[in-house]
C-alpha positions in Angstrom: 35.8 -183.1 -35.4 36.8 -179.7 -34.5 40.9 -179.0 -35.5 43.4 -179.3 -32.4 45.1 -176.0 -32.0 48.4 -176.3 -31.7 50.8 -173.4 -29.3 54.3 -173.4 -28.9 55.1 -173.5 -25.2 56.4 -170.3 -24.9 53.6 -168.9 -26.0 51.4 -171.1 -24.0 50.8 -168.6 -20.9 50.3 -165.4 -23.5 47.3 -167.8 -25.2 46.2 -168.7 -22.1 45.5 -165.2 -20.3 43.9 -164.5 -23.8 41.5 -167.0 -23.0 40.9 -166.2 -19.7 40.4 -162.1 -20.7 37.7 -163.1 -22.9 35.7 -166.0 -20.8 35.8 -163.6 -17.9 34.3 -160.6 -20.5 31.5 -163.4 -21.9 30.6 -164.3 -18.4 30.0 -160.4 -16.6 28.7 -159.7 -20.8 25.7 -162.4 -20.2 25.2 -161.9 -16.5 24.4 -157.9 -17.6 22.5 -159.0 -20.7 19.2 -158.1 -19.2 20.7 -155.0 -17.2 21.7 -153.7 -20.7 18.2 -154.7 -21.9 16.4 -152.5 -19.6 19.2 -149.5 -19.8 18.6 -149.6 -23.8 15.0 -148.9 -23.0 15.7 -146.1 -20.9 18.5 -144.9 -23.3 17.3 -146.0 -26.7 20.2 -143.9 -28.8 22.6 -145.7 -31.0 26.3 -144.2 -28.9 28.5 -144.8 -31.7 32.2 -144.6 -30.3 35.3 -144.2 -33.6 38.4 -143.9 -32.3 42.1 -145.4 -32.5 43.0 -148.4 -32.3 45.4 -147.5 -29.0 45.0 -150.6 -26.3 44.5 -147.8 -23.5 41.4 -146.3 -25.4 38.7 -147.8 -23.1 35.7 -145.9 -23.7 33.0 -147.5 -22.0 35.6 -147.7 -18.6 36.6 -144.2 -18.9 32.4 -143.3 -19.0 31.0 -146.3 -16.7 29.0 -147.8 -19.7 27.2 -151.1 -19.9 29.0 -153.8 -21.5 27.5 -153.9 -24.9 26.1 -150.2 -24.8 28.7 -148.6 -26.8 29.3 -149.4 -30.9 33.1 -148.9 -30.7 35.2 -148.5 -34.4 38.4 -149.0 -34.2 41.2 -147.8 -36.7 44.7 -146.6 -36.1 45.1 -142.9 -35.4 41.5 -143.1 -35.2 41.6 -142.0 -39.0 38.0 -142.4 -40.8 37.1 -141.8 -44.5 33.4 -142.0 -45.8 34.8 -142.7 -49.4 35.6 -146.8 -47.8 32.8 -148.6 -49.4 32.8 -151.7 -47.0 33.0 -148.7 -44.0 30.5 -147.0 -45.2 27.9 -149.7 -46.4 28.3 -150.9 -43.0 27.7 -147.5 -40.8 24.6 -146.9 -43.3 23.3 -150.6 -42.5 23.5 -149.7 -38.6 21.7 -145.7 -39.3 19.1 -147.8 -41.5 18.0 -149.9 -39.0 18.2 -147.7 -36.0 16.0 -145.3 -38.3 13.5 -147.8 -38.2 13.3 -148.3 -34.2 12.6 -144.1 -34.8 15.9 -143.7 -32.5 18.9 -141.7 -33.1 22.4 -141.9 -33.3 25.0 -139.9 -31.6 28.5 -140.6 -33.2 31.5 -139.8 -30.8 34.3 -139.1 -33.4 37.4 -139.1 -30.6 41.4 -138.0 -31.1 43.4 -138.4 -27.8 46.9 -137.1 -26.5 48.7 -136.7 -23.2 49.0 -133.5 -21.2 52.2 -135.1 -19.8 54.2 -136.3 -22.5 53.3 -135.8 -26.2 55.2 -139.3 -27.3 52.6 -140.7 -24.7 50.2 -139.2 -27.7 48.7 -140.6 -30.9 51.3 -142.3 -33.4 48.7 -142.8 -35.7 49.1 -138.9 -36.4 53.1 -138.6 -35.2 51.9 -137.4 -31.6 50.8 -134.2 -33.1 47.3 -133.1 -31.7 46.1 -130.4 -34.2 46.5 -132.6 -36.7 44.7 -135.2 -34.6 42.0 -132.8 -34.0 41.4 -131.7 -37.8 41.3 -135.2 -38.9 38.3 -135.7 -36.5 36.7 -132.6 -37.3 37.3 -133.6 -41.0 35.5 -137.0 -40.4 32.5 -135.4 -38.3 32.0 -132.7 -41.4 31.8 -136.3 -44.1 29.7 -137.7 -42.0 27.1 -134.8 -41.9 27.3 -134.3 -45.9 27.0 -137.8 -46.3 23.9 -138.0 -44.5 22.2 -134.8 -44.1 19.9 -135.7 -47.0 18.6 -139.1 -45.9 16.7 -138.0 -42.6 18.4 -139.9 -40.4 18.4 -138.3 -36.4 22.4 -138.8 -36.8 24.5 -136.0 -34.4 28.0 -136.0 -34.9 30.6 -134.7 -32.2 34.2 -134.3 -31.6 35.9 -135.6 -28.5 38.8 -135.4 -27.3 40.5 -138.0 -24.4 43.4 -136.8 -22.2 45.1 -140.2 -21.5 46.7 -139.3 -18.4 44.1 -139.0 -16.6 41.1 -140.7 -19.4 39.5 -137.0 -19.4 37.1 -136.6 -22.1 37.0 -132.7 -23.7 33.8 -132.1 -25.8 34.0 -130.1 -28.8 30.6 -128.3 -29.9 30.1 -127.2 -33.8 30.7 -123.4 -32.6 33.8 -123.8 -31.6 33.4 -124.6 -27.8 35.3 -127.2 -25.8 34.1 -128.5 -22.2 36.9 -130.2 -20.3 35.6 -132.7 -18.1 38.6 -132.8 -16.0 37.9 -128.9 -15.1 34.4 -129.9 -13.7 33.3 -130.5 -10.2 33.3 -133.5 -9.1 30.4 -133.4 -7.0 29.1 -132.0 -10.0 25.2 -133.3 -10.4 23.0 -134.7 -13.1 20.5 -131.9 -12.8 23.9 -129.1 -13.1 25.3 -131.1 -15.7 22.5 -131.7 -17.5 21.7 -128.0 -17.8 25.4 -127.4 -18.5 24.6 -129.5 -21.8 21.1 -127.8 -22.8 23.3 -124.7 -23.4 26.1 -126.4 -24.9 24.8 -128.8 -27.4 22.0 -126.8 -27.8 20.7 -128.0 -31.0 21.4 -131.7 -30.2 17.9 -133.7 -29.6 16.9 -133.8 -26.2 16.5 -137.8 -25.9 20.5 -137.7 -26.8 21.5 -134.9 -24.8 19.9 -137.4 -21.9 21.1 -140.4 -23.1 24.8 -138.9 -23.3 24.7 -137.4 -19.4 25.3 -140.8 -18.0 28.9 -141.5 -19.8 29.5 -137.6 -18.6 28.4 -138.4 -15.1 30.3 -141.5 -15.6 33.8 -139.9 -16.6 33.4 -137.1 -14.2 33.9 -140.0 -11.2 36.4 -141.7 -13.4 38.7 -138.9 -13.2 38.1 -138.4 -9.6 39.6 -142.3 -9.1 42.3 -142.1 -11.7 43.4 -139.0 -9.5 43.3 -140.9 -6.1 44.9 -143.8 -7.6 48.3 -141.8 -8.3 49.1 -144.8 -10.5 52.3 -145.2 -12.0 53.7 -143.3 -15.4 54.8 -146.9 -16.9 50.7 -147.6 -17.2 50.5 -144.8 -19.0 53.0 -146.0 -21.8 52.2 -148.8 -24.7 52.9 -151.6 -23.4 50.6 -154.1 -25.8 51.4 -157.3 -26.3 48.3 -158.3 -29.0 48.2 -156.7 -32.1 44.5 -157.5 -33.5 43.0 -156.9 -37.1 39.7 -157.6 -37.8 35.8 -156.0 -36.7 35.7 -153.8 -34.2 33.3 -155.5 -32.0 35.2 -158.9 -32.4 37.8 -156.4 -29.9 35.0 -155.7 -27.5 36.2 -158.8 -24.9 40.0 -157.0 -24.6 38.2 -154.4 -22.3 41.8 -154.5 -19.9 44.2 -151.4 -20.7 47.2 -151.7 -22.8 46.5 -155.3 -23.6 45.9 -155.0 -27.2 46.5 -152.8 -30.2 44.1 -152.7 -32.5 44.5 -151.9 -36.5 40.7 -152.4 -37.8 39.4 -153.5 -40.4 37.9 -150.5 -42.6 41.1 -148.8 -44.6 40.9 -150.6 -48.2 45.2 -150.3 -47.9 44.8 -152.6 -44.6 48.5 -154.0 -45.2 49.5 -150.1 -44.5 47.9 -150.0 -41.5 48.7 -153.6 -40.4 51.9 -152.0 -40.9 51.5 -149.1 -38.8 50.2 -151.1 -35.8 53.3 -153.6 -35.8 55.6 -150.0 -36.0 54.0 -149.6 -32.6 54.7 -152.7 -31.5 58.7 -152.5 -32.3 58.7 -149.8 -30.6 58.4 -150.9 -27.1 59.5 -154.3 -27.9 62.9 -155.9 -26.7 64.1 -159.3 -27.6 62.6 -160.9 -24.3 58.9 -160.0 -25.3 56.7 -162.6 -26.7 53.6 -161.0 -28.6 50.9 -162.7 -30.3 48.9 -161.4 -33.5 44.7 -161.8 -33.3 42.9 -162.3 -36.3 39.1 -161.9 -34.8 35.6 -161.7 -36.6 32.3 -161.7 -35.2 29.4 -164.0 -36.4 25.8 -164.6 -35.1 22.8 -163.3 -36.6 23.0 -161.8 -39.9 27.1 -162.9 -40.3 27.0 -166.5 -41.5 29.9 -168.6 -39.8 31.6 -170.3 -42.5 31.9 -166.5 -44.0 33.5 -165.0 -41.0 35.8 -167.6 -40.7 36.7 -166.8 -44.9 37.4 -163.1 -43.7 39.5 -163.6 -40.6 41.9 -166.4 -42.6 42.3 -163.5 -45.0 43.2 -161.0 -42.4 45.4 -163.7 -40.7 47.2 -164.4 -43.7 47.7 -160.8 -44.4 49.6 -160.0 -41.0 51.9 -163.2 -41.9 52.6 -161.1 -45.6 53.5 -157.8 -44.2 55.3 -159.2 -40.7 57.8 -161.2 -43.2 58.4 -158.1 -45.8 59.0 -155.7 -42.5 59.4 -157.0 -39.4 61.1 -160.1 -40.1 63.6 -160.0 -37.1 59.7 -160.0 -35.0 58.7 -163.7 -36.8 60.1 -165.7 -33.8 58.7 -163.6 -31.4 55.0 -163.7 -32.6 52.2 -166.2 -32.8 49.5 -166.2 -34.7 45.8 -167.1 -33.4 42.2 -166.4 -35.6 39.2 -166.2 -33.4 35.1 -166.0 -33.9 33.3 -164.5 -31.7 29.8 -165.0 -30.6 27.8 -161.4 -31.1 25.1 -163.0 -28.7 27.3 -164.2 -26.2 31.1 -162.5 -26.7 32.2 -166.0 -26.4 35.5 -166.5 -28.5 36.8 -169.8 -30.4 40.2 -170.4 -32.1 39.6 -171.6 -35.5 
């Protein structure tokens, strides 16, 4: 008999949208499954998205992906370092088997940062973009030493994201930068796609034509985000989950500014557990209820029973560092530790 989860009432309507965020991701998730089948086997290459862990960094909305196209990594600050063992076994296990389907892998190392306001930046790097941009250059240059000898059809690039208006800026090894927001927006594939022959010029063909479609897709993005004329307040953190665990196990929050996301990979998680509840306080006010979300994936190849091993341990360590400093935040939080289903994106509280 499965255990009764018990929630305190006021928390009851935070647990419940929750809930509803990720049955309503499961269901459009299945009911594209075989979309996403077919779209794979026009666009076999592994997109590989790292980026913070910032709840308005929605890649695949920004681009007009599939659900389940993109491999998203999620850290605060967006900070990556091939020296983690448990990071890097698991980004050589995904290169490894994609190398055996004879497909490549284009890795999308991101930094973001508003053109409006540079506190509506990255505080993962103290809202200062050079240094945001250096520590993604940085990570794209490990990446390529670590892997240049092995033969995989791995491309690493830089790019940016303007979060005002979710404009992607492409960086190119020579020094070049393409701002999407400066593009036409009747801009065509065939234009565009030309535009990128000359500009990752050394990138594999099947990538360059797998990567025109989240272009293509941004391009229109920015046109809507313009029209909208929405509000400065979205624009602001305004989370109100503060997740550790697997990236993927995050894919379901696909609404902006809903949750804050600290990863898993840093070996000195309790520091960045740490960092993601600094972002928290920072917009919170003694009114806001918040919840924490332990979350692990399981399905093929991830036994249950360990998954649910790992995301006690993460749960337990957000309790540790919440009491030693946040402690005036403990009545204001709850605590939930989810599974989810790779094959399905269902979720269950455990």
């Amino acid at each position: 008999m499965s255990k009764k989860i018990i929630v305190p009432p006021e928390f009851e309507s935070k647990v419940d949208e929750l809930v509803r965020i990720n049955a309503d991701y499961s269901e459009a998730f299945l009911d594209q499954s075989h979309e996403l089948h077919k779209y794979k086997e026009r666009h076999p290459t592994k997109m590989l998205i790292f980026k913070c862990g910032d709840g308005r960094l929605l890649v695949s909305r920004f681009c007009k992906a599939r659900l389940g196209y993109l491999r998203n990594f999620r850290n605060i600050g967006g900070k990556f370092n091939m020296g983690w063992l448990t990071f890097q076994q698991g980004l050589s296990r995904i290169l490894e088997d994609n190398h055996r389907t004879g497909n490549g892998c284009l890795a999308i190392i991101t930094y973001h940062f508003s053109k409006g306001d540079p506190k509506r930046g990255c505080a993962g790097y103290e809202f200062n973009v050079k240094k945001s941009i250096e520590g993604a250059t940085g990570f794209r240059g490990q990446m390529e030493r670590a892997y240049r000898e092995l033969h995989y059809q791995l491309y690493p690039i830089v790019v940016g994201i303007e979060t005002d208006e979710e404009a992607l800026i492409l960086h190119n090894n020579q020094g070049g930068k393409v701002y999407l927001s400066k593009m036409p927006s009747n801009i065509n594939e065939e234009e565009m796609s030309a535009y990128l022959i000359s500009f990752f010029s050394d990138m594999p063909e099947q990538m360059r034509y797998d990567l025109l479609p989240l272009l293509m897709g941004n391009i229109k993005h920015i046109a809507e985000i313009r029209e909208s004329k929405r509000e400065i307040v979205e624009l602001n953190h305004k989370e109100w989950i503060l997740g550790v665990g697997g990236g993927s196990a995050f894919d379901f929050l696909h609404i902006p500014n809903v949750a804050l996301i600290a990863g898993q990979y840093n070996p000195n998680l309790g520091k960045v557990i740490k960092q993601a509840f600094g972002v928290i306080k920072s917009h919170w006010h003694e009114d806001k209820k918040f919840l924490t979300l332990a979350a692990v994936s399981y399905g093929p190849g991830i036994h249950e029973q360990h998954a649910r091993m790992v995301v006690n341990y993460y749960n337990r360590l957000i309790h540790e560092v919440a009491s030693e400093f946040f402690h005036e935040l403990l009545p204001h939080m709850h605590q939930i530790r989810v599974l989810v289903d790779i094959e399905t994106q269902k979720m269950k509280m455990v």
